[in-house]
N, C-alpha and C positions, 0 to 999 in steps of 0.2 A: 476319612479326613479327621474324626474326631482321633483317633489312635494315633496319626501322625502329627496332630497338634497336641500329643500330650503334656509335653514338656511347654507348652507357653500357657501365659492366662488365660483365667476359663472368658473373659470377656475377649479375646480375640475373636474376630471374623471367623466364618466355618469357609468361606470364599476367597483366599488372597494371601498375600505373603503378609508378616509380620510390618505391622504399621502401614500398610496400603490405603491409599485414600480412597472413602466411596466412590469418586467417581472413576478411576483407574480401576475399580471394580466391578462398576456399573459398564465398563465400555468394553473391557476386556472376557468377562465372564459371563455377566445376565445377557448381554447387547448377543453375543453370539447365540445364546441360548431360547434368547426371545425371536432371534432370525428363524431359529430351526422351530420353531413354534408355530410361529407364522408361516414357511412354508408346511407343514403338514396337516395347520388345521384353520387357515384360516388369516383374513389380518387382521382380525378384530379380537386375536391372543394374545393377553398380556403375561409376564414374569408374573407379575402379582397373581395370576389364577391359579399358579402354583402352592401358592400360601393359602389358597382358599381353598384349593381340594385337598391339602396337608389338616388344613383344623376340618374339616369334613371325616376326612379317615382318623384322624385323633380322636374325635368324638365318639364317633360307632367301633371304636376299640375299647375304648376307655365304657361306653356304655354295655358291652359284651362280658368287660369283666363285672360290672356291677351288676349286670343278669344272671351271671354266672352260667353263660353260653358256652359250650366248647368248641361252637363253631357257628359263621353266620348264617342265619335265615334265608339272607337274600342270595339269589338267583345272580352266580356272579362268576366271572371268566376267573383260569386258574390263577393268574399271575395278580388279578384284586384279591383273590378268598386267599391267598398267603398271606395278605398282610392281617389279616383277620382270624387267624389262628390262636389257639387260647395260647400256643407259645409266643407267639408275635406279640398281643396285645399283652402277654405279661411283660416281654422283655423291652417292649416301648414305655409300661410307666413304671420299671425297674427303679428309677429316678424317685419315685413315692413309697414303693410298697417295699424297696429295700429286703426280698426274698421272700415276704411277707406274703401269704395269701390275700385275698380283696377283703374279705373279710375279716379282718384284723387293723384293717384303717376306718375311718374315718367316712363312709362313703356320702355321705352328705356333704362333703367337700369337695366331692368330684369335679362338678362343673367349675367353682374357683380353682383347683387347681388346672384344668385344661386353659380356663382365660389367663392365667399364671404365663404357659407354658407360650401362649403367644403374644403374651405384652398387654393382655388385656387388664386395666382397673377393675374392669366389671365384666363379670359374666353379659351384663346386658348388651356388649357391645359386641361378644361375640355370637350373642343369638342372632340378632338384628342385622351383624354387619356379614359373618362367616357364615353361618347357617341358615343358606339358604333355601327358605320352605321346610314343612315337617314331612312332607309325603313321604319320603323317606325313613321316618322314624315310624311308624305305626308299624309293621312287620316284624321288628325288634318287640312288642308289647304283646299286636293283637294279630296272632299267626289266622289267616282263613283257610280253617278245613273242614268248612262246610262249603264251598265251591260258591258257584253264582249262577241261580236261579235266571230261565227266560224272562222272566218280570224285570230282575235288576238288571238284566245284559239290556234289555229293550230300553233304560231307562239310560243307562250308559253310554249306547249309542244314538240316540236320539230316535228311536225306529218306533213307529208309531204301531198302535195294539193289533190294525187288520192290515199289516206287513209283513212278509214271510221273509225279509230281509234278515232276521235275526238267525232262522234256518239257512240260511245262503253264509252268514257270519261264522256260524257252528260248523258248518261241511266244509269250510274253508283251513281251518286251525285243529278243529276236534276229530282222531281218524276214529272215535268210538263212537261218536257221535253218527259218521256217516254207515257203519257197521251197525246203527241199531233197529229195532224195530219201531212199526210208528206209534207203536205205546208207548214204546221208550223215547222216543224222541220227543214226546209232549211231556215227560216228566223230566227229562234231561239236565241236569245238573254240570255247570263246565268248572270240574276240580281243577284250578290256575287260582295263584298267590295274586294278589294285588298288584305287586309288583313284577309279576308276570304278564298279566293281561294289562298292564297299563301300554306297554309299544304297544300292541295294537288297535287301542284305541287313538293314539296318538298317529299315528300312522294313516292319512288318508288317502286309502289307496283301495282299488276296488276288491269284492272277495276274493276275487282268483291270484291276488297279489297279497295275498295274506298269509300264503305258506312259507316267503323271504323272511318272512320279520321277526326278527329274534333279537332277546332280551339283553342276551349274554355279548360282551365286549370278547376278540378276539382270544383264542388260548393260547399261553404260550407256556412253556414248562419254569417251574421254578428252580432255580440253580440251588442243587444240595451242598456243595460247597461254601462255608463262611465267608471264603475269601476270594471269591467266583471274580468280584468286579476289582480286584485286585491284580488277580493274577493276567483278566479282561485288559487292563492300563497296560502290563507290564509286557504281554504280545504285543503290544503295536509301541513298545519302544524298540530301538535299536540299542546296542551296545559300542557303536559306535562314537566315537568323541569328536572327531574333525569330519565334518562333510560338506559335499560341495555344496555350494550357491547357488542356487535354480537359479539367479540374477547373472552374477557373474561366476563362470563356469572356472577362474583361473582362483576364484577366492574361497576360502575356507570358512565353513560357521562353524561355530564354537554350538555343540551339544551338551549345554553342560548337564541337562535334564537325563542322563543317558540312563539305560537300566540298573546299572550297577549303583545309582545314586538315589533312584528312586526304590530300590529295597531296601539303601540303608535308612530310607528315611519310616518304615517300620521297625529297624530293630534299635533304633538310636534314639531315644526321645530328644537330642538334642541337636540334631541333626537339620531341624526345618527351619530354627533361629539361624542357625551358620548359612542355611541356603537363603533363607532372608535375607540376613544381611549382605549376602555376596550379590544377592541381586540387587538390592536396592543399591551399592556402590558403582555396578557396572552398566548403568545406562535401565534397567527394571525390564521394560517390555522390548528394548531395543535390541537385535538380533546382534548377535554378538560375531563382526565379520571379521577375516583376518586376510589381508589381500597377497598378491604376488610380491608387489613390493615392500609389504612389513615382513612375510618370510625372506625375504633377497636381503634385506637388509639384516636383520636377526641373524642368518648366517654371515653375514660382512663380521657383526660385533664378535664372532667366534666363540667356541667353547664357553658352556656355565659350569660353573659349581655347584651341585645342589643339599641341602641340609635339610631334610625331611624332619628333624628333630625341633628345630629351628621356625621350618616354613619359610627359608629363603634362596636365592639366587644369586649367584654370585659370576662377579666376570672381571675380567681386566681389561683398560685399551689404552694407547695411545691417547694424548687428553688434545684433540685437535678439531677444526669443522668438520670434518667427513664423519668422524663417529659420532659425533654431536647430532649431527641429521639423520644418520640411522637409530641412535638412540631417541630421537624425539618420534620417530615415524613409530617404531615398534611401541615404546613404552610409554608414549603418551595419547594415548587411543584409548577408549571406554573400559577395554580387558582389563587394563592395570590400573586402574582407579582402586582396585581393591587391593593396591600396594603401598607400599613406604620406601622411600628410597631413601640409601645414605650413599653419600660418596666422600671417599678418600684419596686425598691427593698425593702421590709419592714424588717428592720435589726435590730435585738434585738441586743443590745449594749452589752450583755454583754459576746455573741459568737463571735467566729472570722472570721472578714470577706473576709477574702481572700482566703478561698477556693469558696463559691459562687461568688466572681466578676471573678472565672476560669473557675468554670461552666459556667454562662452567656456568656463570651465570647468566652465559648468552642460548647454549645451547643444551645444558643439560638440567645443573637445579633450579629449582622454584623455592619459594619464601618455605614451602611446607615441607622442604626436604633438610637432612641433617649433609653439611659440610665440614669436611675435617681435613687440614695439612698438613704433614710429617718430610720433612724435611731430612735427605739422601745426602750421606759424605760421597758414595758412590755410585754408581749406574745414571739406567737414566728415568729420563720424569713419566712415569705410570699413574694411571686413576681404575681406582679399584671401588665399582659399582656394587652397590650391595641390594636386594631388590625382597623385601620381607612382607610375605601373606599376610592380611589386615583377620581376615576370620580365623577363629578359633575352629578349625575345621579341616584337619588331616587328609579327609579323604577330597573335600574341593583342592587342596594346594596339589596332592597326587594327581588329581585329574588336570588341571594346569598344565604339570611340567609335562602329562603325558600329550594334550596337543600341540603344545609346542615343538616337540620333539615328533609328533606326530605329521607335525605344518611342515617342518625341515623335511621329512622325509620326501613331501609331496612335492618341495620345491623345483 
C-alpha cells in the first residue's frame, strides 16, 4: 500500500482512496475486518487490538536491535519469529537508522522514537497504555539456563513440601525426567525458559493433560517472495471488465478494479490519484451497474467516435425526444459523472429553432454542460455530442470505452 500510494502525501490514509472520510473508512474497511475478527477469535475483538499487538512487535524489534540480537529468544511459531529477524527488525526502523547500523544512532532515544512512531507525546503513554505487562520482557535481558529446580517448581505450582505432585508435574512434560534414575530424579533440574514453562502453569489441567500444551502459536511458512501478498490480490482478480450481476442477471457491473488496473497501480505512481478521483466522481462504494436498457438504448444512440489522445467520445443524432431519453438513460447514471459534456447544434437556417434549443434543455444539457449553435445553409438539423473523460488517466478512459463496447456486445 505504501508503494502504491507513492505518488500522494505522505499524510494520506494507508486505508482508502484519496480524500476518503473516516467514516467511509471505518464502515467499509476496519467494519469488515473487525467482523472477520470477531468470527475467529471471539466478540470481545476489537480493530484497535491490532494497534496494540503492532506497538508490542515494534518494541521487541526495536529492543533486538538495541541487544544486538540476531534473532529472538522467545520460543515462537515461524510466521511470529519472521518478523523478528535481525533483517526484519532492521528494515522496520529503516525510517531511523537510514542503512546505518544500531549503533551509530542514538540508542537512548529508542523508546521516543517507537512512541514517535505511534502518535505517542510520551513514551509513558506507551508503556502504560500499549505494553502491556513486562512478563514478556525479561527473556530479552535474563535468558534461564540454569533450569528450575524442584523447590521453585513446587513454589510455582503451589504443591506443598510432602506432595509428590511435583513428580506427577515432571513425568507429565519432562520425557528425561521420566527415563531417570531415582537419584536423578531427586536432583532433577527442568531445563525450560520462562516463557516456556509459563503455558503450563497457566493451564489448569490435570498432569496427564499436560503433554497437549504447547507454547508455540500455529507454524506456517513464510513467503520468500517480496511481492508474495501482491501477487496473493492479483490471483483473485479477474481480468475481466463487464460482469454479470448476481442481482440482476440481465445487468452488467462495471469491474473497473480489474487486474490489468491493479498492476498498473505498481508501476504508475500516479495512477492511485486518477483511480481516486474516478471513484469518488462515480457514486465511491456504489457498484457500478449498467442495465439492459441503458445497453438498448446506447446502441439506439448509434456509432461513437473515439479519441484516445483527447479521452473523449463522440456521436451524432437527430436532436429530437427519443434520443433525448436514450441519452438521459445511458449518460446520466453514476458511470458518467466522471464526464463533461458539450453539445453542438447543427441548425439549418431555414427551420425553426426554438423547439430544439427546448428539447436540449429539456432532455439533454444541464447548467454544467457547454452549448454551442452553428447554423446550416444546407442539410439538415444534427446535434453533435461530444462526451470528454474528467481524469487525467489513459488507462481508466481505455477501460470505459472497453465496457461499453464490451456491454454492446452482451446486448
Amino acid at each position: 500500500m505504501i508503494h502504491i500510494k507513492r505518488g500522494c502525501l505522505a499524510t494520506t490514509p494507508l486505508l482508502g482512496f484519496n480524500h476518503e472520510s473516516m467514516t467511509s473508512r471505518q464502515l467499509h474497511y476496519l467494519l469488515p475486518v473487525t467482523k472477520a475478527l470477531k468470527a475467529l477469535w471471539g466478540t470481545n475483538v476489537r480493530f484497535h487490538h491490532l494497534r496494540h499487538s503492532g506497538a508490542h512487535w515494534l518494541m521487541q524489534q526495536g529492543l533486538q536491535l538495541a541487544l544486538a540480537l540476531t534473532q529472538s529468544p522467545l520460543p515462537l511459531g515461524k510466521a511470529t519469529a519472521a518478523m523478528l529477524t535481525e533483517h526484519r527488525c532492521r528494515e522496520r526502523f529503516d525510517f531511523w537508522l537510514e542503512g546505518r547500523p544500531f549503533s551509530h544512532v542514538n540508542g537512548g532515544l529508542l523508546f521516543d522514537v517507537i512512541g514517535d512512531q505511534l502518535g505517542h507525546s510520551h513514551y509513558a503513554t506507551t508503556r502504560w497504555s500499549y505494553l502491556h505487562g513486562i512478563e514478556w520482557l525479561t527473556p530479552l535481558f535474563s535468558i534461564n539456563d540454569n533450569g528450575y529446580k524442584q523447590s521453585e517448581l513446587r513454589y510455582l505450582l503451589g504443591i506443598g513440601p510432602l506432595s509428590n505432585d511435583v513428580s506427577r508435574f515432571l513425568n507429565a512434560i519432562a520425557p528425561d525426567y521420566r527415563q531417570a534414575t531415582t537419584h536423578q530424579k531427586q536432583n532433577y533440574t527442568l531445563m525450560l525458559t520462562a516463557l516456556e514453562l509459563t503455558p503450563h502453569l497457566l493451564k489448569k489441567k490435570g498432569f496427564k493433560q499436560l503433554k497437549s500444551v504447547t507454547p508455540q502459536q500455529t507454524s506456517i511458512s513464510e513467503p520468500k517472495d517480496e511481492n508474495h501478498l501482491l501477487s496473493l490480490w492479483l490471483e483473485h482478480c479477474t481480468v475481466d471488465i463487464a460482469l454479470i450481476d448476481s442481482h440482476q442477471p440481465t445487468a452488467r457491473c462495471y469491474n473497473y478494479q480489474s487486474k490489468k488496473l491493479l498492476g498498473t497501480l505498481t508501476t504508475d505512481k500516479q495512477a492511485f490519484s486518477a483511480l481516486s478521483e474516478f471513484w469518488a466522481l462515480t457514486g465511491r462504494h456504489q457498484p457500478i451497474i449498467f442495465t439492459k436498457q441503458q445497453r438498448q438504448a446506447l446502441q439506439q444512440l448509434g456509432p461513437m467516435d473515439v479519441d484516445f489522445d483527447t479521452r473523449t467520445l463522440s456521436f451524432t443524432v437527430r436532436c429530437n425526444k427519443d434520443n433525448g431519453i436514450y441519452f438521459q438513460r445511458v449518460f446520466r447514471s453514476p458511470l458518467f459523472k466522471c464526464c463533461q459534456f458539450a453539445f453542438a447544434l447543427q441548425h439549418n437556417r431555414k427551420t425553426r429553432i426554438n423547439k430544439n434549443k427546448v428539447l436540449i434543455d429539456t432532455y439533454f444539457a444541464t447548467n454544467k454542460d457547454t452549448v454551442s449553435i452553428h447554423k446550416l445553409n444546407t442539410g439538415s438539423t444534427q446535434l453533435n455530442i461530444t462526451v470528454r473523460f474528467i481524469p487525467q488517466a489513459p488507462l481508466l478512459f481505455q477501460m470505459l470505452h472497453d465496457f461499453l463496447n464490451a456491454s454492446l456486445r452482451n446486448t
